[in-house]
VOGU-3710 file (C-alpha; in Angstrom, 3 decimals, decimal comma):
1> xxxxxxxxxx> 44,084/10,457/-2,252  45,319/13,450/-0,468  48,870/14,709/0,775  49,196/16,965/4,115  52,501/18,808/5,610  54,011/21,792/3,834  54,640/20,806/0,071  58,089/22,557/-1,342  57,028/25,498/-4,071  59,249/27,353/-6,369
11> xxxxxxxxxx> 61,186/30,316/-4,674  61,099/28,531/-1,055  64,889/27,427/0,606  66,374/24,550/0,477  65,163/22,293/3,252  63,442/19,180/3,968  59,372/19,475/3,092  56,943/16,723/4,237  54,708/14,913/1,512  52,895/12,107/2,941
21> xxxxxxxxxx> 49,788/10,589/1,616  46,695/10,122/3,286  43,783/7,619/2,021  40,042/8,415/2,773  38,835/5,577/4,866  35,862/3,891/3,276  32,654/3,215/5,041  31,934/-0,149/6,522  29,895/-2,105/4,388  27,713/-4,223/5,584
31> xxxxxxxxxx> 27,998/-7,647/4,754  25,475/-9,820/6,348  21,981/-8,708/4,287  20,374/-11,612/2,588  17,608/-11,576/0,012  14,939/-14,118/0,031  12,663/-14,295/-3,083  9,900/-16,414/-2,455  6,033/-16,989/-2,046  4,314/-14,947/0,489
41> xxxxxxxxxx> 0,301/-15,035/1,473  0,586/-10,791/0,964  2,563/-7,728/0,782  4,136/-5,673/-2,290  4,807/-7,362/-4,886  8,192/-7,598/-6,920  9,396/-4,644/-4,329  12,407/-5,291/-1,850  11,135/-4,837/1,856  13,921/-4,675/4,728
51> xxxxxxxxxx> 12,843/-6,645/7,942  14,393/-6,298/11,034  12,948/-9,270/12,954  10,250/-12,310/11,785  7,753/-10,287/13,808  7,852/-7,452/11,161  7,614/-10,335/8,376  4,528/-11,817/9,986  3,070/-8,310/9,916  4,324/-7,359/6,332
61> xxxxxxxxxx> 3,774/-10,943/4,865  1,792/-12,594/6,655  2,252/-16,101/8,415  3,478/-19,590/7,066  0,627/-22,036/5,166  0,413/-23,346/2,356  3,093/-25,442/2,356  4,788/-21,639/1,524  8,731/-21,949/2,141  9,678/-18,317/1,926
71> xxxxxxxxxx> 8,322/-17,959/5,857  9,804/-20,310/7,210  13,282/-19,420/5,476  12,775/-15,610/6,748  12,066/-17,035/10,370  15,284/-19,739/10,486  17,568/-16,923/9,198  16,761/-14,813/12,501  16,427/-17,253/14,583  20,083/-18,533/13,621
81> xxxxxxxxxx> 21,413/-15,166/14,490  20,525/-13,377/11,205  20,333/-9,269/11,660  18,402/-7,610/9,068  17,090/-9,484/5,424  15,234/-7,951/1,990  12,343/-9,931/1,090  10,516/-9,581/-2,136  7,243/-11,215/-3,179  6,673/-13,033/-6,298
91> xxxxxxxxxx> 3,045/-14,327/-7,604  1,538/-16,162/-10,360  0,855/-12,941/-12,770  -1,740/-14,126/-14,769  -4,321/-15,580/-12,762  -3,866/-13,441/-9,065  -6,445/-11,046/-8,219  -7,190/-8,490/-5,642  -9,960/-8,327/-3,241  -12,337/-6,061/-3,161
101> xxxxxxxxxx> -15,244/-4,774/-0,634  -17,358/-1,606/-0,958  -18,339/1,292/2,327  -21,703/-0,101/3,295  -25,081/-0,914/0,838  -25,993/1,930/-2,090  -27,927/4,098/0,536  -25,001/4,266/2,904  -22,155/5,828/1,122  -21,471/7,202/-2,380
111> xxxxxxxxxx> -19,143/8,265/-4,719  -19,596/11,897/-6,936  -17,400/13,345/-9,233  -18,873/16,897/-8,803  -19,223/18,679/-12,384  -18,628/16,138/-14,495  -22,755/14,871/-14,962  -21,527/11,235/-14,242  -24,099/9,400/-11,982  -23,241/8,654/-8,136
121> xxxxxxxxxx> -21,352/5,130/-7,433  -20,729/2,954/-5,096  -17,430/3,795/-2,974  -15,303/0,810/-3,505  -11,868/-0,419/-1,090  -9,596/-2,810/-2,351  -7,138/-4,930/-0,781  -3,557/-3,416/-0,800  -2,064/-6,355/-2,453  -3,616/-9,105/-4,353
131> xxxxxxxxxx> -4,272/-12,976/-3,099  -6,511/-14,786/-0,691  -5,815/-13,146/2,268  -7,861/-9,835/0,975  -11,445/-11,955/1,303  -10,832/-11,852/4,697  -10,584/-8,207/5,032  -12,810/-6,356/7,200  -13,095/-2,645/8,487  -15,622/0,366/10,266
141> xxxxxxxxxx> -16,229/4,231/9,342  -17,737/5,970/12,317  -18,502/9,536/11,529  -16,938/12,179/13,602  -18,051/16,034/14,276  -15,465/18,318/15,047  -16,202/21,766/15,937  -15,301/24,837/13,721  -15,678/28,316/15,158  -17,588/30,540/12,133
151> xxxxxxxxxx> -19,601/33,394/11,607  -22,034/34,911/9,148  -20,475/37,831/6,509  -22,239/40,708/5,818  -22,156/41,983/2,791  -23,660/45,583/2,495  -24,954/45,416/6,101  -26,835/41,979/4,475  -25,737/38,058/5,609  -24,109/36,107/2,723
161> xxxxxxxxxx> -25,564/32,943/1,402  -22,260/32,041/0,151  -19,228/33,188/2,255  -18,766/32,390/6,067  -15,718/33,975/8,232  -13,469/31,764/9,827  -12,261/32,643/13,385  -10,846/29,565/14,292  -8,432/27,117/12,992  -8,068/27,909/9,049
171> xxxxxxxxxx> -10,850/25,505/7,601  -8,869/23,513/4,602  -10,396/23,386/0,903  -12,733/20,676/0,909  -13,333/20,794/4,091  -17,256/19,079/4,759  -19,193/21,471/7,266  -22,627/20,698/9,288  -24,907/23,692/9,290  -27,909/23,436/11,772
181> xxxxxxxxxx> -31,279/24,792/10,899  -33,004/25,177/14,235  -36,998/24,196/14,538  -39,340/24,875/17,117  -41,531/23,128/19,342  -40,813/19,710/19,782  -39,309/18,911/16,221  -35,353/18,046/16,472  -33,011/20,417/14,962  -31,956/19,624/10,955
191> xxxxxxxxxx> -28,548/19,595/9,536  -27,475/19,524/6,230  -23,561/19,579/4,476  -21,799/21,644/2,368  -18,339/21,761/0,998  -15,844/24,341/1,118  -14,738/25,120/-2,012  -12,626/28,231/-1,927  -11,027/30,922/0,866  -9,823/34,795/0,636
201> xxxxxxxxxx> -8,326/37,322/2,950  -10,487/40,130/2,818  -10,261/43,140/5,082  -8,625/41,500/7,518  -11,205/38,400/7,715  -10,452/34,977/7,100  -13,414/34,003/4,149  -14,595/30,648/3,042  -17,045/29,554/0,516  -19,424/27,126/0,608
211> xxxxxxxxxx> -20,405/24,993/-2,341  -24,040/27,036/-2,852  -25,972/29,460/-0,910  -26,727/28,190/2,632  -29,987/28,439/4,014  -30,906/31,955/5,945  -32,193/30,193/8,981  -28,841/28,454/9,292  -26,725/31,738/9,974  -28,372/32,699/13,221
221> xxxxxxxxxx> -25,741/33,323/15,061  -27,074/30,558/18,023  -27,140/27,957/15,016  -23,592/28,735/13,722  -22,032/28,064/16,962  -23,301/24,447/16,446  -21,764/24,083/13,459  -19,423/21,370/12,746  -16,774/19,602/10,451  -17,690/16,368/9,390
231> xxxxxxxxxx> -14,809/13,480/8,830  -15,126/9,913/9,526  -12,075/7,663/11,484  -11,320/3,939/9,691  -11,009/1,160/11,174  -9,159/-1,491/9,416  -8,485/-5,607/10,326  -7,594/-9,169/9,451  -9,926/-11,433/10,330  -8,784/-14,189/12,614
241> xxxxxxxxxx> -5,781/-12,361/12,809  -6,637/-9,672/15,812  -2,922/-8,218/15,934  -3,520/-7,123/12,264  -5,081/-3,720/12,894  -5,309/-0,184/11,789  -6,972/2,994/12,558  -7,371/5,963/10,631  -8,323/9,075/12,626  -10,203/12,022/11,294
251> xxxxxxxxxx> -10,244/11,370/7,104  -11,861/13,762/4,625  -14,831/13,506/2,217  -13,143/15,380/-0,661  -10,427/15,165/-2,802  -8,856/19,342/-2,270  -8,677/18,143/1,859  -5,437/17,314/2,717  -6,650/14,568/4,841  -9,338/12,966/1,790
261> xxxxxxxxxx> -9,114/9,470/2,813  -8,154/8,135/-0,743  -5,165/10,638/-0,541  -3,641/9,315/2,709  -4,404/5,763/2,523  -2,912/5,661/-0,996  0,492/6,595/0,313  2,991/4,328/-0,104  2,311/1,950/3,039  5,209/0,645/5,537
271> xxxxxxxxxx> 6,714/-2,199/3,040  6,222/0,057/-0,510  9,431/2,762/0,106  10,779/1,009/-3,573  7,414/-0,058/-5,134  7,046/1,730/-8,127  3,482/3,147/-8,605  2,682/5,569/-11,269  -0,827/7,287/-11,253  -2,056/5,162/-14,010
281> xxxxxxxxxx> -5,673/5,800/-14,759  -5,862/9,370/-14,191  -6,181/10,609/-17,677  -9,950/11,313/-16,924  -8,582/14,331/-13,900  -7,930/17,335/-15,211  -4,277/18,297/-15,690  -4,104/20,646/-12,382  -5,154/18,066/-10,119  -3,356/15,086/-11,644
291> xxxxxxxxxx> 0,024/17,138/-11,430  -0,937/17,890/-8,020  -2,021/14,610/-6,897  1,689/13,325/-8,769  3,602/15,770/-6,792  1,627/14,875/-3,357  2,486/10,579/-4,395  6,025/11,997/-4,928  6,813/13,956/-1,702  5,095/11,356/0,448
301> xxxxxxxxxx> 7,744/8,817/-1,115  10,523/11,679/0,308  8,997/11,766/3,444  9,300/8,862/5,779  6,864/9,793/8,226  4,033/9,906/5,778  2,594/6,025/4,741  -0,045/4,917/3,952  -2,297/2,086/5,122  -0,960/-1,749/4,726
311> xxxxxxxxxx> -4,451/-3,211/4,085  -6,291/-1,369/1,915  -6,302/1,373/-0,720  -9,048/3,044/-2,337  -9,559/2,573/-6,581  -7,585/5,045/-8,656  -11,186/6,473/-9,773  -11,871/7,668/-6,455  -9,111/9,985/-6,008  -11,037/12,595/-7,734
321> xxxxxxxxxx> -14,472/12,270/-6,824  -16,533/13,512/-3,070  -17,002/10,602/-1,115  -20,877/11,503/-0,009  -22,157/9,497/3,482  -25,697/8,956/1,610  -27,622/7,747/3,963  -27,750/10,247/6,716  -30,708/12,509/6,917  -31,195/15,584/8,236
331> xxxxxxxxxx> -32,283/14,761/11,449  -29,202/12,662/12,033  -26,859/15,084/11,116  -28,805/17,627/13,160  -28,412/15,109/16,553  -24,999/14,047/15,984  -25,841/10,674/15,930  -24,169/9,207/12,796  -24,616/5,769/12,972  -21,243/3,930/11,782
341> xxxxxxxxxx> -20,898/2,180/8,322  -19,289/-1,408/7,867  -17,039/-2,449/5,027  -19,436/-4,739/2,527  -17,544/-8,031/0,305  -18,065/-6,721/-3,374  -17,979/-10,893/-3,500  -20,005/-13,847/-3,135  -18,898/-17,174/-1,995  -17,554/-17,984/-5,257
351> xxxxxxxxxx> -13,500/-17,447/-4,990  -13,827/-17,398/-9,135  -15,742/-13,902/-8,603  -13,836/-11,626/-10,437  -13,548/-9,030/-7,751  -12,491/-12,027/-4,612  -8,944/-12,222/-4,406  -7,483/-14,596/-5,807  -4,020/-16,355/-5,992  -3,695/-19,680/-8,411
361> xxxxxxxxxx> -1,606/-22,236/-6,376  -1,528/-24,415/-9,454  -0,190/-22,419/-11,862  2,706/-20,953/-10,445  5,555/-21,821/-12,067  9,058/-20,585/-11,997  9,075/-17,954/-14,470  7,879/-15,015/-11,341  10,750/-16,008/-9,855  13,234/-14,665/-12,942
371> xxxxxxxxxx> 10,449/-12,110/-14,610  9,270/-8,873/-14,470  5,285/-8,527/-13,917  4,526/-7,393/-16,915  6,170/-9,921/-19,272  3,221/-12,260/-17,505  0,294/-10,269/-17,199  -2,510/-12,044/-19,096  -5,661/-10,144/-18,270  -7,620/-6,815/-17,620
381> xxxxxxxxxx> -8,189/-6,582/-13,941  -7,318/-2,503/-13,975  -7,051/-2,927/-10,117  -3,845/-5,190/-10,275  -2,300/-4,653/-13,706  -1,647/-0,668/-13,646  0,246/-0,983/-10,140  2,315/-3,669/-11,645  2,834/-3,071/-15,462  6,206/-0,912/-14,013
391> xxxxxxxxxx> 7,750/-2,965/-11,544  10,648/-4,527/-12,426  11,994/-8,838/-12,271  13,251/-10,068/-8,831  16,509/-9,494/-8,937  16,529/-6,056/-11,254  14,839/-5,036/-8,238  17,930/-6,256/-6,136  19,789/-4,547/-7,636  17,718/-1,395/-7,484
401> xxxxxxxxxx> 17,690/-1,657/-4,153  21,392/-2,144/-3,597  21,605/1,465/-5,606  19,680/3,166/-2,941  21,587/1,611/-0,098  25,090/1,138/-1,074  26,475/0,727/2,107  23,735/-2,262/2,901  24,212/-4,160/-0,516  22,712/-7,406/-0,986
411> xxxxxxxxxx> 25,023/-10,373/-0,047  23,396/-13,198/-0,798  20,127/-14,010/-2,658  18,088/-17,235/-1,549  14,945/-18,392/-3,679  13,056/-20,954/-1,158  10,535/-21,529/-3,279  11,979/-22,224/-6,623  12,383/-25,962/-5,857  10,140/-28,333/-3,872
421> xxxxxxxxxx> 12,016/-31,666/-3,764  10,748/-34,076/-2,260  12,231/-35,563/1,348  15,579/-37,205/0,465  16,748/-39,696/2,245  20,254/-38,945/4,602  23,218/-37,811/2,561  25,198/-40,835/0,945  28,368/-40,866/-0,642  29,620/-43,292/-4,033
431> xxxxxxxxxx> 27,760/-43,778/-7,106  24,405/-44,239/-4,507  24,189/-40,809/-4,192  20,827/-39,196/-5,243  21,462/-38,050/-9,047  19,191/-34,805/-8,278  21,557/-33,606/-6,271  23,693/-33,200/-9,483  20,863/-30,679/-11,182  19,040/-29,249/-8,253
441> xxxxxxxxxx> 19,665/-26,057/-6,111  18,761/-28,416/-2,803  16,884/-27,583/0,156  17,579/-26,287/3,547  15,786/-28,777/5,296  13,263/-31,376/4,519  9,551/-31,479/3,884  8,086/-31,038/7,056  3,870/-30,575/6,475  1,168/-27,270/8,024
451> xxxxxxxxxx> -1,201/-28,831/9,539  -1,532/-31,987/7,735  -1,411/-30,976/4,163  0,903/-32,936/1,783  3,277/-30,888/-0,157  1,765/-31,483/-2,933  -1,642/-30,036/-2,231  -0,391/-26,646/-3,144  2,230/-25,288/-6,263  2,294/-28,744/-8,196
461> xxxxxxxxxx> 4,118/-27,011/-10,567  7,642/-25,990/-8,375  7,711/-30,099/-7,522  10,031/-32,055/-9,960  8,620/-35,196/-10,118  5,237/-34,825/-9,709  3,321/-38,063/-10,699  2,543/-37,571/-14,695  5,021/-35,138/-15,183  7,056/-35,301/-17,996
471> xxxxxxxxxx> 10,787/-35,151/-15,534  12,632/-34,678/-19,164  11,182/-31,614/-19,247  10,709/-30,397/-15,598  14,514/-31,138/-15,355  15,396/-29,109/-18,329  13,002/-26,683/-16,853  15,833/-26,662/-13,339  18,409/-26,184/-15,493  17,451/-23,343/-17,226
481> xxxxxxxxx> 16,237/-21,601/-14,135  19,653/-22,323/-12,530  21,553/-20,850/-15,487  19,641/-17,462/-15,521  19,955/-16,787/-12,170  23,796/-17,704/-12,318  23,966/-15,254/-15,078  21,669/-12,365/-13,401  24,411/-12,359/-10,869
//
């Protein structure tokens, strides 16, 4: 509270003073936000995402199936005038697993963690999120050229092996550079890579070093100005869902680029602003770049403009090593004509394959709706445990999220999926009246099935009375759920 007018103070005359209180108007809180906790086909997991509009839903989380009823919860809340919503996915811990698909055969494309002796890999892409819907991932890298303007350094009146001048744009550490050799006759001109691995100012002249001594036929001064910057654009998609689409323009090969295509796709994506994700599984990097790699993660969570890709992310490992296009000889490179690589299933047909993405409809029971990740994990997939081991239970999550945005809060909190009753029949009153109604949190509306599947082809385990079930148990089993979320809020 604060006063305004002239306040009386010893040694002023007698007279009349004003002192008249004045509140600080609070800010208008918004009180129309609801949460929905529910089952979603993909997106973040255990992380509130505000949506705007089904549309960015459908984008975020995919569409209704399944017999799913978070979806269809999300779209009847806009569609009955609802404004703005926080969703946040829940999973069955244990069993779900995330897809992944590797950047062409062996000979195409290669991982190399330069200095450490470790043999070349294959260069793997998961799925952003785990489930199903990763198997049906697809994407494209088509190599691109862009031209660099260099020229040869003399050292002692003699051409360097090692150092190049830069008179163009500044060429970034880690930058991936074409050199052409020329040849004669009818034989096509041969190219060959090398990495820039340091820069200086020296005498005026922009320097930068290449990863070893070039060869001497490469610094004629007709072959430099053919010389080239290789990165490679990504193209990213759903398939049978054409709308789902994203392209990556001009990525780099190695991890001290500021563009290295691990780097920027590993941002937090559009729906990840509150997803927790430490750099777990970096202890291998050396301390320089994993604090520099940590500060990069951080600032792109400050920045709103840089996200990363919805889709896909590349493995943890990769963040250190030079992605190496292996397949492309010299007389490729020389021509320009990089052919483009396609994104390979690391998966057979078998959706038990360890690396096919995989969600258990079976097994989910209500404890993700009420528990954090971690209390659930039950096995070793690296890929899906170390972005999850952190992130909080449902509604702790909530509640983190109402700590960012206090003048948003959370106003209600709906859990679609925590009960599957079956259709009841219209409301009766007297002692007639359905005795689940006594112990159950109720539904919205009734059963209504995708595409001819019953509701109890998928999460047996959410339905009360399924046939064989012990309904002792699975109503003690309501109960309890309905007490802890009446005491988490």
């Amino acid at each position: 509270m604060t006063h305004t007018g002239a306040l009386w103070r010893p040694l002023l005359p007698p007279g009349v003073y004003q002192d008249r209180p004045v509140t600080t108007p609070r800010p208008n809180l918004r009180s129309d936000v609801c949460a929905f906790v529910g089952l979603a086909e993909r997106g973040p997991v255990c992380t509130p995402v505000v949506l705007d509009s089904f549309e960015s839903y459908l984008y975020a989380f995919g569409g209704e199936g399944s017999n799913r009823m978070l979806p269809r919860a999300v779209r009847l809340f806009f569609e009955n005038g609802g404004r703005r919503c926080v969703v946040l996915r829940t999973i069955d811990y244990a069993r779900a697993r995330t897809a992944r698909h590797l950047i062409g055969q062996a000979t195409h494309a290669r991982l190399l963690h330069v200095g450490d002796g470790a043999p070349p890999a294959r260069v793997a892409l998961d799925a952003r999120s785990p489930g199903r819907w990763g198997n049906r991932l697809r994407g494209r890298i088509s190599p691109v050229l862009l031209p660099v303007r260099v020229d040869r350094h003399l050292e002692a009146g003699i051409p360097s092996l090692e150092w190049l001048v830069d008179l163009g744009d500044p060429i970034e550490r880690g930058a991936t550079i074409r050199l052409v050799a020329p040849s004669g006759g009818s034989q096509a001109p041969r190219g060959e890579l090398y990495r820039v691995v340091d820069s200086k100012i020296e005498d005026g002249q922009r320097l930068v070093r290449l990863d070893r001594d070039a060869q001497p036929e490469q610094l004629g001064r007709a072959a430099l100005l053919d010389a080239r910057e290789l990165r490679v654009d990504l193209e990213l998609w759903l398939q049978g869902e054409p709308a789902v689409r994203e392209v990556w323009r001009e990525l780099a090969l190695d991890p001290l680029h500021g563009r290295f295509m691990a780097r920027v796709l590993g941002r937090p994506g559009p729906a990840e602003t509150h997803l927790r994700r430490p750099l777990a599984g970096l202890e291998s990097i050396d301390v320089e770049t994993r604090y520099q790699l940590e500060e990069e993660v951080a600032a792109s969570q400050r920045e709103s403009r840089l996200r990363g890709s919805a889709l896909a992310i590349l493995p943890v490992e990769s963040w250190s090593g030079h992605l190496e296009l292996a397949g492309v000889d010299e007389t490729r490179l020389g021509s320009g004509r990089i052919p483009p690589i396609d994104l390979v299933p690391a998966f057979g047909d078998d959706t038990q394959d360890p690396l096919a993405g995989f969600e258990d409809f079976a097994a989910t029971n209500r404890s993700v709706f009420f528990s954090a990740p971690g209390d659930l994990l039950a096995h070793d997939d690296a890929r899906w445990t170390n972005a999850l081991t952190h992130q909080p239970a449902p509604l702790e999550a909530i509640e983190d999220h109402d700590d960012r945005t206090p003048i948003e809060p959370v106003s209600l909190v709906h859990f679609p999926d925590l009960l599957h009753p079956d259709p009841r029949p219209p409301f009766e009153t007297g002692d007639d009246r359905d005795d689940r109604d006594a112990f159950t949190f109720g539904d919205c509306e009734g059963w209504a099935p995708w595409h001819g599947e019953s509701p109890r082809d998928h999460y047996p385990e959410l339905l009360w009375d399924e046939p064989g079930a012990d309904l002792a148990s699975r109503r003690a089993d309501l109960e309890t759920a309905q007490r802890r979320l009446v005491d988490a809020v």
